[in-house]
Jmol script that loads the backbone (N, CA, C; Angstrom):
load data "model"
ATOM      1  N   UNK A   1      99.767 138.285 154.264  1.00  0.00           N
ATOM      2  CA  UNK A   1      99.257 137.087 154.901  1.00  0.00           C
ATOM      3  C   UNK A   1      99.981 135.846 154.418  1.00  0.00           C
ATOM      4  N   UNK A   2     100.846 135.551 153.154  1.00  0.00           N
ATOM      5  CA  UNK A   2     101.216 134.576 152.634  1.00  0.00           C
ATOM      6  C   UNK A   2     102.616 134.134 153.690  1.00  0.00           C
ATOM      7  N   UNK A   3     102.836 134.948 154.147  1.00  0.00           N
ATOM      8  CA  UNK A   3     104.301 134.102 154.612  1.00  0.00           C
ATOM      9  C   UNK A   3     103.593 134.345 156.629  1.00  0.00           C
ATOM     10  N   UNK A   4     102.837 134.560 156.689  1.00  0.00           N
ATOM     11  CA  UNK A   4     101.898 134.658 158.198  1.00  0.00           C
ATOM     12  C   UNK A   4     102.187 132.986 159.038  1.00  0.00           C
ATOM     13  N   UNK A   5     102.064 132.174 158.159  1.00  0.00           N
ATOM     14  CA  UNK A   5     101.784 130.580 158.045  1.00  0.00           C
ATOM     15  C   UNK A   5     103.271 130.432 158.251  1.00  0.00           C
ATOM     16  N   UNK A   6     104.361 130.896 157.852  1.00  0.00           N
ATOM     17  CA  UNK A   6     105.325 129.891 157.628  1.00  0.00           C
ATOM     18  C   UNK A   6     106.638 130.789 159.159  1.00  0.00           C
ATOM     19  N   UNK A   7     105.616 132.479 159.401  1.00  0.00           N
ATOM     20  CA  UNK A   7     106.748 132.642 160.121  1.00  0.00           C
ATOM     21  C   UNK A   7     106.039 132.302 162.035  1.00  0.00           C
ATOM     22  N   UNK A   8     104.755 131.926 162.101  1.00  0.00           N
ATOM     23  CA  UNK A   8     103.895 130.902 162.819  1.00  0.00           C
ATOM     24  C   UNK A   8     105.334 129.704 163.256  1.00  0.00           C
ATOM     25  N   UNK A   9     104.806 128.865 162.783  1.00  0.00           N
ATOM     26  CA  UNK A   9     105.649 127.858 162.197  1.00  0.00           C
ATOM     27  C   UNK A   9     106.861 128.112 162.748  1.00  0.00           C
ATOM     28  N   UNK A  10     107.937 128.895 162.293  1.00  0.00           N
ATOM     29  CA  UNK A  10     109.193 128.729 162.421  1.00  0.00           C
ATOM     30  C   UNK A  10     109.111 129.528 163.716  1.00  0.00           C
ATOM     31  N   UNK A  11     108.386 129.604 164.513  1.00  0.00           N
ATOM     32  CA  UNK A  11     108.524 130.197 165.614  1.00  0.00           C
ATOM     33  C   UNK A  11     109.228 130.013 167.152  1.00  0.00           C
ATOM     34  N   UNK A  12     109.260 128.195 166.838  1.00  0.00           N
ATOM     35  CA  UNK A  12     110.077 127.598 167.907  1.00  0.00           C
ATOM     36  C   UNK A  12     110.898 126.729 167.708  1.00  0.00           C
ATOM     37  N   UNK A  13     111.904 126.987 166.120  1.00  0.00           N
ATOM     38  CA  UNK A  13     112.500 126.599 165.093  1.00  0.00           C
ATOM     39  C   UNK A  13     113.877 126.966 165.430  1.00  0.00           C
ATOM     40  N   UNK A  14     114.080 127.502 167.091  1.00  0.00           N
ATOM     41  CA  UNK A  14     115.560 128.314 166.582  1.00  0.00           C
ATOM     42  C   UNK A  14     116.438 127.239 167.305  1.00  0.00           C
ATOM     43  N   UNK A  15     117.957 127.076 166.659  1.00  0.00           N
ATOM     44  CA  UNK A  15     118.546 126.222 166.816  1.00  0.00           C
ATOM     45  C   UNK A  15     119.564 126.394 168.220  1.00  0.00           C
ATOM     46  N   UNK A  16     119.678 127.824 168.097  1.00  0.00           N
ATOM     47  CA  UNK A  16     120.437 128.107 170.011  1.00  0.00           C
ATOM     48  C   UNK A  16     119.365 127.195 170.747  1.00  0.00           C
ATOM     49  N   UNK A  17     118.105 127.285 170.872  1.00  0.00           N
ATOM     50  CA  UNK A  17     117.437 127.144 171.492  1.00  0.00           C
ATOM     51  C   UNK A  17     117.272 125.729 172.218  1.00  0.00           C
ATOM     52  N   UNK A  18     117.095 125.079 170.778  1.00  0.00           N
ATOM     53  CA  UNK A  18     116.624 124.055 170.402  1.00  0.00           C
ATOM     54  C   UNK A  18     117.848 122.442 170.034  1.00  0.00           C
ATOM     55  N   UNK A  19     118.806 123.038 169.633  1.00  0.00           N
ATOM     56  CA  UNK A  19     120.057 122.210 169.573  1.00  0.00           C
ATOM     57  C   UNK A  19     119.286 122.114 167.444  1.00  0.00           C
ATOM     58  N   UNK A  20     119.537 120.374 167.342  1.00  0.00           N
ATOM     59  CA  UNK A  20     119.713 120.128 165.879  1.00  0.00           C
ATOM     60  C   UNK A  20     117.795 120.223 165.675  1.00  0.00           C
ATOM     61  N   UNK A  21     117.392 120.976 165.025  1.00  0.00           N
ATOM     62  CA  UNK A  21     115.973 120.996 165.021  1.00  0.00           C
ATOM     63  C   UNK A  21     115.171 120.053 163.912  1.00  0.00           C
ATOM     64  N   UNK A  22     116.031 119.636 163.203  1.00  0.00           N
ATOM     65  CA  UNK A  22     116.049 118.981 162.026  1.00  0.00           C
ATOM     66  C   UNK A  22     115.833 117.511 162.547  1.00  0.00           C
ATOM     67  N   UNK A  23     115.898 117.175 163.417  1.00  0.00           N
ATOM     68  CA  UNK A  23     116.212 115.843 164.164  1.00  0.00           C
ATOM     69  C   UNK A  23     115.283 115.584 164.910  1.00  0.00           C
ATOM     70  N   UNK A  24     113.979 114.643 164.961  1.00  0.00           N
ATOM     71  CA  UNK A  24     113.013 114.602 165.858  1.00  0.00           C
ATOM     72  C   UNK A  24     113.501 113.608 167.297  1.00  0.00           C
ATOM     73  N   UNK A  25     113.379 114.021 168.305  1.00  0.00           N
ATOM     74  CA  UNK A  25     114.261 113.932 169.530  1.00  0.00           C
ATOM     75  C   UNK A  25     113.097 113.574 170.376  1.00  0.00           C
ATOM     76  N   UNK A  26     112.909 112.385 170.947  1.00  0.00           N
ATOM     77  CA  UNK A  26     111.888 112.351 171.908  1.00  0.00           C
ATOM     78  C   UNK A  26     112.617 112.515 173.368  1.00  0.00           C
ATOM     79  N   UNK A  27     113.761 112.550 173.856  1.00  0.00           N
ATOM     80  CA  UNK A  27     114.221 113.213 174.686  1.00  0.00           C
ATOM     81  C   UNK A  27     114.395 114.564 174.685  1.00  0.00           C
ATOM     82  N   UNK A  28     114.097 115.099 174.128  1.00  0.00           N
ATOM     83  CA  UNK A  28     114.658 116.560 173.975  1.00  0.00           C
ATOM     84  C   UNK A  28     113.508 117.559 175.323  1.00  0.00           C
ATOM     85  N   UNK A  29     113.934 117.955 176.495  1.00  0.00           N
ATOM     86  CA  UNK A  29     113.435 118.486 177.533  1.00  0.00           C
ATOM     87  C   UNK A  29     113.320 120.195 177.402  1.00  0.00           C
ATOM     88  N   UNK A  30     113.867 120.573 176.546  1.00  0.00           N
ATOM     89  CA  UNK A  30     113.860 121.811 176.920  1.00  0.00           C
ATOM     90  C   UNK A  30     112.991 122.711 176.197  1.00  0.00           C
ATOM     91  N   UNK A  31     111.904 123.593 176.216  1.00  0.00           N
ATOM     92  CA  UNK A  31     110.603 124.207 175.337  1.00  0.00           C
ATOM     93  C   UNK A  31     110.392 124.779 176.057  1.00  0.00           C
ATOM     94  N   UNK A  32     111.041 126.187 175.919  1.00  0.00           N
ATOM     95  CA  UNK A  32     110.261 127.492 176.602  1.00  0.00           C
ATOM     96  C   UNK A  32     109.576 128.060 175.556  1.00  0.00           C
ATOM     97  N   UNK A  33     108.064 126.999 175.471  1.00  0.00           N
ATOM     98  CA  UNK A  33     106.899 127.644 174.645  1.00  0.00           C
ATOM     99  C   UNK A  33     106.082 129.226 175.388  1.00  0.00           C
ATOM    100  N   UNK A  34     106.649 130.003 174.080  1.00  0.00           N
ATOM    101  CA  UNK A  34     105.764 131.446 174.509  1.00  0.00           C
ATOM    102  C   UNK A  34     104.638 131.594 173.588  1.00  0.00           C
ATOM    103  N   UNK A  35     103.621 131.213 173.155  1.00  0.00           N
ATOM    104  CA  UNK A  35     102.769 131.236 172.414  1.00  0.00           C
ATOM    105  C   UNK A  35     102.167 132.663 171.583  1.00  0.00           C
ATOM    106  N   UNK A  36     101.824 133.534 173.360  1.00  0.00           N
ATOM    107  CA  UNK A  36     101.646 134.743 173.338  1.00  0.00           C
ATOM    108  C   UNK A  36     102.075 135.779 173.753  1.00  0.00           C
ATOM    109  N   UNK A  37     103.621 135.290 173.738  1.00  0.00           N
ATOM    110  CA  UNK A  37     104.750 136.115 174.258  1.00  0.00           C
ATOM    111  C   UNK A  37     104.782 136.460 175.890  1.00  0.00           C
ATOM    112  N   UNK A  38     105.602 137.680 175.762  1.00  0.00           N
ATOM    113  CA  UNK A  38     105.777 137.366 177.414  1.00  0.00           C
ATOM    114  C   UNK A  38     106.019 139.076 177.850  1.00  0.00           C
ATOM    115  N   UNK A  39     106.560 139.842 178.885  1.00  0.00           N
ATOM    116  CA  UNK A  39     106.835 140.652 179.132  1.00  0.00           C
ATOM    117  C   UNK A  39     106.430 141.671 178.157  1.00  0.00           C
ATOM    118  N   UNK A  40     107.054 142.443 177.530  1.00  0.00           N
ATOM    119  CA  UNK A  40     106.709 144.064 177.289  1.00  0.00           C
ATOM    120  C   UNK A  40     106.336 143.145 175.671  1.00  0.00           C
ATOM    121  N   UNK A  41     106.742 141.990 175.328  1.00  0.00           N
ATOM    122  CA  UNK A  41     106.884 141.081 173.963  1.00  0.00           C
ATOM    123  C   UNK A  41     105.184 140.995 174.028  1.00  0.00           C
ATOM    124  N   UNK A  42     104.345 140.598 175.040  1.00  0.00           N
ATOM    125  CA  UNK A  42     102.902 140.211 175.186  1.00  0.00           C
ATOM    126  C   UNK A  42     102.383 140.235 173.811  1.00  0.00           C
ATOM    127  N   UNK A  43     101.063 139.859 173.172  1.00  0.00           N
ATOM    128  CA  UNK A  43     100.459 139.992 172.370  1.00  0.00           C
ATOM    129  C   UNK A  43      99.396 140.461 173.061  1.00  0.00           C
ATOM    130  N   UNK A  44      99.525 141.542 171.948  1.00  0.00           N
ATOM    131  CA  UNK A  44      97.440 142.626 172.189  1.00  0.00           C
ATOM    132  C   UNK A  44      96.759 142.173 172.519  1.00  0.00           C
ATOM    133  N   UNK A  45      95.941 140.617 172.008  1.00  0.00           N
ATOM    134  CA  UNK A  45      95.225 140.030 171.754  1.00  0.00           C
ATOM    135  C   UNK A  45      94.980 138.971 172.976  1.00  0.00           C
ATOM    136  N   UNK A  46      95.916 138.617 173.574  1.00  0.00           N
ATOM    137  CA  UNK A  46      96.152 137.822 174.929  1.00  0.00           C
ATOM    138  C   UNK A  46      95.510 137.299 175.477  1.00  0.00           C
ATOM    139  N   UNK A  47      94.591 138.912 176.014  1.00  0.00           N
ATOM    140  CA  UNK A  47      93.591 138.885 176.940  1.00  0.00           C
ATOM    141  C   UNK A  47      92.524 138.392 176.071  1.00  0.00           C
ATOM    142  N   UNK A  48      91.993 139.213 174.885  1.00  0.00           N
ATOM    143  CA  UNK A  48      90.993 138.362 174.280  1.00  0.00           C
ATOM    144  C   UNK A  48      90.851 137.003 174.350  1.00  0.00           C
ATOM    145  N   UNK A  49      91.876 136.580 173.431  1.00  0.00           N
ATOM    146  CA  UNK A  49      92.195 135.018 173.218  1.00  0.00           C
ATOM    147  C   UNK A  49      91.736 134.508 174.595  1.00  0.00           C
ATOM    148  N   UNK A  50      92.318 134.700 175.506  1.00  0.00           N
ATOM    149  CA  UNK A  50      92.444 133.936 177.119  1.00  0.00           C
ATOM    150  C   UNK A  50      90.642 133.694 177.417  1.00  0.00           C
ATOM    151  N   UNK A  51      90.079 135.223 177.007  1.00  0.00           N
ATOM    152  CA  UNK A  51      88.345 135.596 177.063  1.00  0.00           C
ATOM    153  C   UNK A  51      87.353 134.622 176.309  1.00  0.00           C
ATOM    154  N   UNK A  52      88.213 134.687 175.195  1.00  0.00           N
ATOM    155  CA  UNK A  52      87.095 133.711 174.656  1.00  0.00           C
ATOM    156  C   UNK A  52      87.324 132.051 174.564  1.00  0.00           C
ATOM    157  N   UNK A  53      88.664 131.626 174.659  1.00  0.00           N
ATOM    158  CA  UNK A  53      88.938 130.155 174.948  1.00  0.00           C
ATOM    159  C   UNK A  53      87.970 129.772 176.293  1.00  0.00           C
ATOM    160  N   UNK A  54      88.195 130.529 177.180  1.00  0.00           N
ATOM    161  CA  UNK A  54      87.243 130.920 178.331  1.00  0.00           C
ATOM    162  C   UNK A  54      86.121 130.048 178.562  1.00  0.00           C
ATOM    163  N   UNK A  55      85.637 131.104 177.445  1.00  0.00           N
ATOM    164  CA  UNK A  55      84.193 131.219 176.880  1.00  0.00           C
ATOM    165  C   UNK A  55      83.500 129.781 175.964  1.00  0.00           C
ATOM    166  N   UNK A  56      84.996 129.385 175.359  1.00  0.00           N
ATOM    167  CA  UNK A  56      84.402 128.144 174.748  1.00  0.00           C
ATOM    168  C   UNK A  56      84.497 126.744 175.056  1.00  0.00           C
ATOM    169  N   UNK A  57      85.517 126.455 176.162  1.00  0.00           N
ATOM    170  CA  UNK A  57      86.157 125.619 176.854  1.00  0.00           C
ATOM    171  C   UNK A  57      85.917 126.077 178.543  1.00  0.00           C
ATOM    172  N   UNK A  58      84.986 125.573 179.153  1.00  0.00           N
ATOM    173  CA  UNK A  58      84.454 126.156 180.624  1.00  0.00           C
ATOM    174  C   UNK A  58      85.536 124.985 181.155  1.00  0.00           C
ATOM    175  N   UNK A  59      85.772 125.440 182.566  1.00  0.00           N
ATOM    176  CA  UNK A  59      86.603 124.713 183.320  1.00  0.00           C
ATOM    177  C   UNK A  59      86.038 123.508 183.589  1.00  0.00           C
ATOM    178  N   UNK A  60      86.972 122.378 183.641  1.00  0.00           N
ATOM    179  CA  UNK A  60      85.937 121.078 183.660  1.00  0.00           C
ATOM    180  C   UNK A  60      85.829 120.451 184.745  1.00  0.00           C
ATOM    181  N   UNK A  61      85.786 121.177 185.959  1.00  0.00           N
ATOM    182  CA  UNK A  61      85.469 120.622 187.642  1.00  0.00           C
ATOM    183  C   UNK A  61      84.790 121.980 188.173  1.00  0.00           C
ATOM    184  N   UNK A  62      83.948 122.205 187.430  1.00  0.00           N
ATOM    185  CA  UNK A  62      83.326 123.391 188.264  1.00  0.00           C
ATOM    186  C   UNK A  62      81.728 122.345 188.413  1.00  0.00           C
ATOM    187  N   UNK A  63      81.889 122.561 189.822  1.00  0.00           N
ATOM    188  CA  UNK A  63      80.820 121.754 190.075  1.00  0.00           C
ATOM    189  C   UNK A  63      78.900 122.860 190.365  1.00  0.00           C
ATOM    190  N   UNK A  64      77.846 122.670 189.410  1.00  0.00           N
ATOM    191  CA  UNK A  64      77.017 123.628 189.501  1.00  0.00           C
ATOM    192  C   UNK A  64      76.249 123.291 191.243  1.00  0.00           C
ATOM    193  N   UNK A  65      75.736 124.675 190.906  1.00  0.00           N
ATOM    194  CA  UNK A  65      74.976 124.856 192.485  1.00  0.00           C
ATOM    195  C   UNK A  65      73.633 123.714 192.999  1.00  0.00           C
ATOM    196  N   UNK A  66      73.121 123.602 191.941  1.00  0.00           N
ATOM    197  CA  UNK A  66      72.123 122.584 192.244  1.00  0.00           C
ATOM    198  C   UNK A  66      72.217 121.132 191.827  1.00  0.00           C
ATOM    199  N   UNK A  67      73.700 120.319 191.355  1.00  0.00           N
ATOM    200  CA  UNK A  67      74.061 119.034 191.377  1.00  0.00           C
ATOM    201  C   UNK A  67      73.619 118.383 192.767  1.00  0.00           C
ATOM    202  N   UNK A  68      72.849 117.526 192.572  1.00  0.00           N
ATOM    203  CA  UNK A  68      72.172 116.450 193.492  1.00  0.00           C
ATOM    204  C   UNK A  68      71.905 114.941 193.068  1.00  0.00           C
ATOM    205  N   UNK A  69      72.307 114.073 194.040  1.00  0.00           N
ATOM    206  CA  UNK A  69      72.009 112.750 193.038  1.00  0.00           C
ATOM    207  C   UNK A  69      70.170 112.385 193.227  1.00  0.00           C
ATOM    208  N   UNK A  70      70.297 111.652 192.309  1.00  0.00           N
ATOM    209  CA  UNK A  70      68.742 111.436 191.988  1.00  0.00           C
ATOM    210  C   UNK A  70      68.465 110.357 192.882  1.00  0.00           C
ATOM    211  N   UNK A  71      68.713 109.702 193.531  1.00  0.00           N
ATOM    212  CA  UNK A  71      68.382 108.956 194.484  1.00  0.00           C
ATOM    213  C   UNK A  71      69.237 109.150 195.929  1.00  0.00           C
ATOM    214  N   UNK A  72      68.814 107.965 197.175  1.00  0.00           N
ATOM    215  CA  UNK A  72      69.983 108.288 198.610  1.00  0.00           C
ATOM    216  C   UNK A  72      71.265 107.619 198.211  1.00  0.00           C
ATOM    217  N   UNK A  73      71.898 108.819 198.527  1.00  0.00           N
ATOM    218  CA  UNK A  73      73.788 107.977 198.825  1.00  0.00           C
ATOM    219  C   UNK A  73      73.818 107.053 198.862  1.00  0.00           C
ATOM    220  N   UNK A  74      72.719 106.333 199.998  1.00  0.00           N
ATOM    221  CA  UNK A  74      73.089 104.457 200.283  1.00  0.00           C
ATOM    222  C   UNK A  74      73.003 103.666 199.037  1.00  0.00           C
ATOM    223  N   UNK A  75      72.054 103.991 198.013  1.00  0.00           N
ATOM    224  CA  UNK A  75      71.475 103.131 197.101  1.00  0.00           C
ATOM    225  C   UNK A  75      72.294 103.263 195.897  1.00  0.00           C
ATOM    226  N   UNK A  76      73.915 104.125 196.052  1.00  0.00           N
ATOM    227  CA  UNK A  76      74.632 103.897 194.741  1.00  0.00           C
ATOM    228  C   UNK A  76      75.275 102.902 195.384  1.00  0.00           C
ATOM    229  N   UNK A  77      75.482 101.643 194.316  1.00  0.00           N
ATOM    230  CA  UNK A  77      76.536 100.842 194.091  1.00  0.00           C
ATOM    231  C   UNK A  77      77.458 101.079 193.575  1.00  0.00           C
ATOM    232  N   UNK A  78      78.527 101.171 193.280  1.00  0.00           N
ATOM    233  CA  UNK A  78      79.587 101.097 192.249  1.00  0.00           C
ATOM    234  C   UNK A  78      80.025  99.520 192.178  1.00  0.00           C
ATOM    235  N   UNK A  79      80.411  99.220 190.887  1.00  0.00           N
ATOM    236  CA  UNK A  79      81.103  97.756 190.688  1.00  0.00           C
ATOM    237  C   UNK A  79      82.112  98.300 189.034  1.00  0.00           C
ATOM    238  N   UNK A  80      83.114  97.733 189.441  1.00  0.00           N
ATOM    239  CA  UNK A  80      84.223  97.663 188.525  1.00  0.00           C
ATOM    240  C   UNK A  80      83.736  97.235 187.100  1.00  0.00           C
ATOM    241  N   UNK A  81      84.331  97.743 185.836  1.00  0.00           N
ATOM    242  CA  UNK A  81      83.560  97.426 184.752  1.00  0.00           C
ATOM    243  C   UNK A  81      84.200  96.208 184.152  1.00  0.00           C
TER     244      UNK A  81
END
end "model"
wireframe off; spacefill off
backbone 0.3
color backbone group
């Protein structure tokens, strides 16, 4: 587990990739972030992970079945704050 942390980390560290990595670049466009890999590379865990982020982070425009406003349409105002 001791070097778990550092090879994390150096994971999107590579310099083909990346050009001078050493150099913080606010132009720098190019990040093919794979987090949880990709093709036959996938991580086991994927699907879990995907399951329970899911689970803890609900989509944030899901609108429920019984949202109703508490008064008539006519009687909202809106005014700029």
């Amino acid at each position: 587990m001791g070097g778990c942390g550092r090879t994390c980390c150096a994971n999107s560290y590579g310099r083909p990739t990346y050009g001078d990595t050493d150099m913080f670049d606010f132009n720098r466009l190019q990040n093919p972030h794979l987090p949880l890999g990709q093709g036959p590379h996938l991580c086991l865990g994927a699907a879990l992970a995907r399951l329970e982020l899911g689970s803890v982070f609900p989509p944030p425009f899901v609108r429920p079945e019984d949202l109703a406003l508490a008064i008539a349409a006519e009687g909202v105002v809106y005014t700029l704050p």
